[in-house]
C-alpha positions in Angstrom: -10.4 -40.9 -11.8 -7.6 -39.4 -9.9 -3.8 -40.0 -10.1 -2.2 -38.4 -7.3 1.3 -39.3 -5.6 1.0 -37.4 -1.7 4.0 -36.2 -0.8 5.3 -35.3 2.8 6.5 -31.6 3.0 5.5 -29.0 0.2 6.9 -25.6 -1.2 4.4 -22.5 0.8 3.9 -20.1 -2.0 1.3 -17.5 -1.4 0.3 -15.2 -4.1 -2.1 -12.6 -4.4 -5.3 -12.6 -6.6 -3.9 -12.5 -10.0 -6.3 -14.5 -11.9 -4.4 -16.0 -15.6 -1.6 -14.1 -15.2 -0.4 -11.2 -17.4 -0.2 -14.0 -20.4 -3.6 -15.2 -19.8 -5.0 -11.6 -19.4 -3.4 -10.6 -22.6 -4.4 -13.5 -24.5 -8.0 -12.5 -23.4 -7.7 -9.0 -24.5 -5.8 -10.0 -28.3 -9.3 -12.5 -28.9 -11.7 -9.8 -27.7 -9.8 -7.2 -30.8 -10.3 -9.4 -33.2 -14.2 -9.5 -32.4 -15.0 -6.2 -32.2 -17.0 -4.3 -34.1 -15.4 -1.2 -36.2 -17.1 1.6 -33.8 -16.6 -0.5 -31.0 -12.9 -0.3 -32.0 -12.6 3.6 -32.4 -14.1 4.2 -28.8 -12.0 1.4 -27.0 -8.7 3.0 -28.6 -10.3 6.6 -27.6 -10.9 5.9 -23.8 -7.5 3.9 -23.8 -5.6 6.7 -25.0 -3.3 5.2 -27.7 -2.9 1.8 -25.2 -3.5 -1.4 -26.7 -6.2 -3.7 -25.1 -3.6 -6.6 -24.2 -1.3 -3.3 -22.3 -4.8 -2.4 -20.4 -5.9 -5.9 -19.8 -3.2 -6.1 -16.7 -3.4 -2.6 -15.1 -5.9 -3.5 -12.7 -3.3 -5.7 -11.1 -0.6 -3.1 -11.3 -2.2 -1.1 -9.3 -2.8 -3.4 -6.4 -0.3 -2.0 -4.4 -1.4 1.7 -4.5 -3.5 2.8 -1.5 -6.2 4.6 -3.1 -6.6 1.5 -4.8 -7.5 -1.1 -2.0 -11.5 -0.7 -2.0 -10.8 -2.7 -5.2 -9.1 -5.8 -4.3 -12.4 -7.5 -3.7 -13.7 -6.5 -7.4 -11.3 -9.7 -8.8 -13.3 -12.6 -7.3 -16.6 -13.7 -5.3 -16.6 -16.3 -2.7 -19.6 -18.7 -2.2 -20.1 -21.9 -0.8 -19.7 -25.5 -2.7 -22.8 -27.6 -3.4 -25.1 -24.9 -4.5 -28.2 -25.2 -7.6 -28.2 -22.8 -10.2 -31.2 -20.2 -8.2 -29.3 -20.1 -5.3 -25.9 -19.6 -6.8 -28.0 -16.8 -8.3 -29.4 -15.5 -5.4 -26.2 -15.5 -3.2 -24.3 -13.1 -6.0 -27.0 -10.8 -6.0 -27.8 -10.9 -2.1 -24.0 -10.4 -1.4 -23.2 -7.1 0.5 -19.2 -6.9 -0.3 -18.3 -5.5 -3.9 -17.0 -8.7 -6.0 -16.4 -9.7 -9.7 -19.7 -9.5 -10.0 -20.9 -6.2 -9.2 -17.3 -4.8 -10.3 -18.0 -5.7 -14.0 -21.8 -4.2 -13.6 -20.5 -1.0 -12.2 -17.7 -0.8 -15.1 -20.7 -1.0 -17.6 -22.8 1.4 -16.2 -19.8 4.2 -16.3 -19.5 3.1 -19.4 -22.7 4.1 -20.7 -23.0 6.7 -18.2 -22.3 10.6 -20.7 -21.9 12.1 -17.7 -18.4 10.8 -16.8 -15.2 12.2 -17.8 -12.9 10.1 -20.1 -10.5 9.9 -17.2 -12.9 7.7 -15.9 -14.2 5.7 -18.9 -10.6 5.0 -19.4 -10.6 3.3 -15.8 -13.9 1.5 -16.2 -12.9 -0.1 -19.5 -9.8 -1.6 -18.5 -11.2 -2.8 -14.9 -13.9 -4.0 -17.2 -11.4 -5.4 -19.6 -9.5 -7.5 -16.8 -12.4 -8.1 -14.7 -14.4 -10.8 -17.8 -11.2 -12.3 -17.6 -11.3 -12.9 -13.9 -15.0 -14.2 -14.0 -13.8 -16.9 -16.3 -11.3 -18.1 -14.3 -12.5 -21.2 -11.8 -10.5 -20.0 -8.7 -11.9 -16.9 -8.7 -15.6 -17.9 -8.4 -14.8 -20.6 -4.9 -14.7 -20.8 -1.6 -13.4 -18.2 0.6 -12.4 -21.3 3.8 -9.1 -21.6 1.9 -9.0 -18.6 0.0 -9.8 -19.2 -3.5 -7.3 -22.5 -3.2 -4.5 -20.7 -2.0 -4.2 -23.0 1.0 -4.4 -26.1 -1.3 -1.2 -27.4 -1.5 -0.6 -29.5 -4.5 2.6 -30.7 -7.0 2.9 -29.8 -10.7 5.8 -29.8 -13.0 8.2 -31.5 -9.8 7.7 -28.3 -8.0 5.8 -27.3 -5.0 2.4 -25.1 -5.4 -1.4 -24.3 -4.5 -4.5 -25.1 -6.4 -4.7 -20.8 -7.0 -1.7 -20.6 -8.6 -1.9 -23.5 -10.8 -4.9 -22.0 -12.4 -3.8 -18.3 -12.5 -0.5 -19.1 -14.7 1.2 -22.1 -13.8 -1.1 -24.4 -16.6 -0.6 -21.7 -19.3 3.3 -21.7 -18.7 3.8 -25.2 -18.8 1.7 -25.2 -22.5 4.9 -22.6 -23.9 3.0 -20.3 -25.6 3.4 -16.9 -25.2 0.1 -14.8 -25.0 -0.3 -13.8 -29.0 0.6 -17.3 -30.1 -2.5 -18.3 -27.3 -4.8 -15.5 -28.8 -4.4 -17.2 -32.2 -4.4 -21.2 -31.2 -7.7 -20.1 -28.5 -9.6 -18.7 -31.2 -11.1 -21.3 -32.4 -15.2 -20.1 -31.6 -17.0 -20.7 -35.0 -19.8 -18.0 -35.8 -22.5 -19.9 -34.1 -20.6 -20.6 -31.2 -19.8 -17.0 -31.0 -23.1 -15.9 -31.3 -24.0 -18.3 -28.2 -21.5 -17.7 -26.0 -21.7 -13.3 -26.5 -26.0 -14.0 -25.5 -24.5 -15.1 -22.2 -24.9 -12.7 -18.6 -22.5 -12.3 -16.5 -24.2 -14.4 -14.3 -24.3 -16.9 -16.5 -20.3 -16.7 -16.8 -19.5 -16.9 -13.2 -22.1 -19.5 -12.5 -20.0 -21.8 -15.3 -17.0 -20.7 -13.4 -18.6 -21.9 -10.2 -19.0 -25.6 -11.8 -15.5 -26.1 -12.7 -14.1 -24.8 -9.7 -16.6 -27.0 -7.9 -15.1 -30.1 -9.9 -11.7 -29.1 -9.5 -11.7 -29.3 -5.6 -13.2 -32.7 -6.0 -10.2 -33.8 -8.6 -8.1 -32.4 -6.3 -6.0 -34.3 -3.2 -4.5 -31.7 -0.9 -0.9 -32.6 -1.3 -1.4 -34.8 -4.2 0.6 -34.6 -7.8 -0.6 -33.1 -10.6 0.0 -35.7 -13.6 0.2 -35.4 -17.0 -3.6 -36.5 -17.9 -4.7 -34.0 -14.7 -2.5 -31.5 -17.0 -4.3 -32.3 -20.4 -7.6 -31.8 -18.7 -6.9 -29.0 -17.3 -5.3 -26.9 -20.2 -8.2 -28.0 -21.9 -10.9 -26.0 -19.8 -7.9 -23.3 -19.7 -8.3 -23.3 -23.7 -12.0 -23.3 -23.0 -12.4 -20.2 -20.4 -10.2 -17.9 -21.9 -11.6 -17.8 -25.5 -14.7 -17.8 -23.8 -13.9 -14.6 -21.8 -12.6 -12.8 -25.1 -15.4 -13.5 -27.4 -17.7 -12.4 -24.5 -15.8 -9.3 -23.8 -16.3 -8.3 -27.3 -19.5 -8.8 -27.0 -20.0 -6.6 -24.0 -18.4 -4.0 -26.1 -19.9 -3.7 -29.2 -23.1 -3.8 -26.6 -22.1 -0.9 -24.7 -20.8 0.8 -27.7 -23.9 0.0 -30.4 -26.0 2.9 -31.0 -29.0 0.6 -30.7 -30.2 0.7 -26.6 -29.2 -2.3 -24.4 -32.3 -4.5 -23.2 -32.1 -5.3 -19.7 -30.8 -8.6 -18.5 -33.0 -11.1 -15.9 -31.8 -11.7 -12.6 -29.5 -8.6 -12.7 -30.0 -5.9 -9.9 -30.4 -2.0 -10.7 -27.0 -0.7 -10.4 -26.6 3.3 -10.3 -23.3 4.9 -12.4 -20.9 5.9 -10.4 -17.1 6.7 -10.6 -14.9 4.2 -10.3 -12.4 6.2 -9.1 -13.1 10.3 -8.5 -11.8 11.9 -11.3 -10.8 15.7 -10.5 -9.8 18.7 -13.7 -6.0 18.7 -13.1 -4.7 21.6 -11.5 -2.1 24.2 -13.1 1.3 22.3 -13.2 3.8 23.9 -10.5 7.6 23.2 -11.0 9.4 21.2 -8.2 12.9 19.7 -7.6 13.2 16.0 -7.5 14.2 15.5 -4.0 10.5 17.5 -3.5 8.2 15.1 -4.9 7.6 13.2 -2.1 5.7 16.1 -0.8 4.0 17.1 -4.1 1.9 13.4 -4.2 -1.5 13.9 -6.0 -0.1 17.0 -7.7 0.2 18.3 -11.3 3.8 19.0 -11.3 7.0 19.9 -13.9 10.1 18.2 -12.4 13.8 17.6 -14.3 16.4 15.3 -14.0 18.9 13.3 -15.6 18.0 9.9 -17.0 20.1 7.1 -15.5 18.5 3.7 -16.6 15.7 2.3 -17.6 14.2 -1.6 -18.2 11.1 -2.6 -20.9 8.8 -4.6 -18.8 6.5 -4.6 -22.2 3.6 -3.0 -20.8 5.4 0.1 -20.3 9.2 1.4 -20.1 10.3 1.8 -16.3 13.0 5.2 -16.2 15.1 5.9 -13.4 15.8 9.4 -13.1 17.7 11.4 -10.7 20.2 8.3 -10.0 20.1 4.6 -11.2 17.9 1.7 -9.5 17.3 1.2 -6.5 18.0 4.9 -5.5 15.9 7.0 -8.3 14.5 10.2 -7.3 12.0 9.3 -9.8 10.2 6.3 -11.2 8.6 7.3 -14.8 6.2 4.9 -16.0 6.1 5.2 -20.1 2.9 3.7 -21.6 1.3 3.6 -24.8 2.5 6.2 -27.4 5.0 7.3 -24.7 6.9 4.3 -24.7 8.7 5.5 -27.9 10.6 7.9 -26.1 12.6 5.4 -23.8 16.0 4.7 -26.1 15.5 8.7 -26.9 15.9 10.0 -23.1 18.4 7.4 -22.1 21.3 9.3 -20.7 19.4 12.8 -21.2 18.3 15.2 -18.8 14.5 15.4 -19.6 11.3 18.2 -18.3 8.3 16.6 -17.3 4.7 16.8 -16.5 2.3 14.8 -14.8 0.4 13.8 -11.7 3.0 12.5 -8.5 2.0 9.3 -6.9 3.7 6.7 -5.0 4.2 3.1 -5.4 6.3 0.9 -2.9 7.2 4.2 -1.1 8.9 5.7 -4.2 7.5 9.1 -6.6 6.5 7.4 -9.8 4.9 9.7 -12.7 3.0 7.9 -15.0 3.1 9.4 -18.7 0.9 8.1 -21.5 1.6 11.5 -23.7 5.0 12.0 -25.2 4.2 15.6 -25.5 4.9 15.9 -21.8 8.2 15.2 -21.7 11.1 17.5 -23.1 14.8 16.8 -23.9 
């Protein structure tokens, strides 16, 4: 039954493909720990490099604004018409000639069980792999491609304008209050049997459940209409529903890939040969540069120094500004995992470091993971 108030004018927001949002994502990533087996555990944390799941689980959406990047921004959904059976929801994924969710999350597995492949690349298949379950669970990422995923749905929630995307990617979860540890705990709920179930499940199999809801949600759903209180409860519900499902089953694709026991085959899954993610090249000896010179040094294994002005915690990593404050750095340096401990050390400091130069939003930004690369 629907309880919908239509309204005359509505707030445009357009957003990118972010499915759950960096709450949801992490949430996903916190159940799927808890699940793994104790190998399973030592590999993740060895192709992460001292990140945590939950820090990975978002990095495939960080890097959605860097060029040698773009190929990917297909990998976070599939598009497919309404109104279609089970076989030929199944044989429109597999016939589908763009790379989607779908074949994203098969390639990621095959790198990952491919000994060829450097760990610069496992550590890129795992967390596209680690973000991309999440993304096959989530309804609005397994829709129709007419208005883009329900982007160009415009509905009302909370007394603010929205689309039927956004709703699902984060708005739902923010309303609920948790933050995404206090979701990891209440979502995990799966007893052993249900666990079990759920972790015997294909990929297919996930997207086609994804593919029903989304389904019923655009029939629920009055372009334009309000969002009410029971709409909300039923909704949060499924929310609940998808994300401990994508967890558990992301564990479960782990300890798979990770088992010293060989993986059968799944049905209805086409051959898929290894391949890199992204090319992964030996780095280079490190060359020292000045920091008005790394603009010209991008892709290069460099040793620059400058003075610390600022910095700001964004909790996946520890964003320094060096060679003047925000927005006029020289130099972005992104501190992740173990480095992050060195941001309330270098504040104020002039530091040496070394890494690889990239660019994002025009700007050089070093990324360092290794606090043995940077000196003070």
């Amino acid at each position: 039954m629907r309880q919908y108030t239509l309204t005359a004018s509505l707030i445009i927001l357009t957003i990118a493909l972010v499915s759950w949002g960096q709450k949801g994502h992490k949430a996903i990533a916190t159940i799927a720990e808890k699940h793994l087996a104790t190998n399973t555990k030592t590999i993740v944390n060895t192709y992460l490099k001292g990140e945590t799941m939950s820090e990975a689980s978002i990095w495939a959406d960080e890097i959605s604004d860097d060029p040698q990047y773009n190929k990917t921004a297909s990998w976070h959904y599939i598009n497919l018409p309404l109104g279609l059976t089970k076989e030929q929801f199944t044989d429109y994924v597999i016939k589908q000639d763009k790379d989607n969710v779908y074949t994203a999350i098969l390639k990621a597995e095959a790198n990952l069980k491919d000994k060829t492949l450097s760990l610069a690349q496992k550590n890129q298949a795992l967390k596209f792999l680690i973000h991309l379950v999440g993304d096959a669970h989530q309804p609005m990422h397994v829709s129709r491609a007419e208005d883009k995923g329900g982007n160009d749905v415009q509905v009302r929630f909370n007394g603010n304008g929205t689309n039927l995307h956004a709703l699902w990617d984060g708005k739902l979860i923010d309303h609920e209050g948790f933050n995404y540890a206090e979701m990891a705990k209440k979502y995990d709920w799966a007893s052993p049997e249900q666990v079990k179930k759920w972790q015997a499940d294909s990929p297919m199999q996930w997207l086609w459940e994804s593919y029903q809801v989304s389904t019923q949600i655009y029939d629920d759903t009055q372009p334009g209409g309000n969002i009410d209180e029971a709409s909300y409860k039923r909704s949060i519900a499924i929310v609940h529903l998808r994300i401990a499902q994508a967890g558990i089953r992301l564990a479960g694709e782990l300890n798979k890939l990770f088992s010293d026991q060989q993986q059968q085959a799944r049905p209805m899954e086409k051959p898929i040969v290894p391949i890199a993610v992204v090319p992964s090249k030996p780095l280079a000896k490190a060359i020292t540069v000045k920091l008005t010179d790394l603009k010209s040094s991008v892709g290069k294994n460099v040793i620059v120094t400058g003075k610390v002005f600022s910095l700001k915690d964004i909790k996946t990593m520890v964003l320094v500004n060096v060679g003047a404050a925000h927005p006029n750095q020289l130099l972005t340096l992104a501190l992740k995992g173990k480095a992050k401990v060195l941001a309330d050390k270098i504040n104020g400091k002039t530091i040496t470091i070394q890494g690889t130069v990239s660019l994002f939003k025009n700007k050089p930004e070093m990324v360092v993971t290794d606090p043995s690369l940077i000196k003070f």
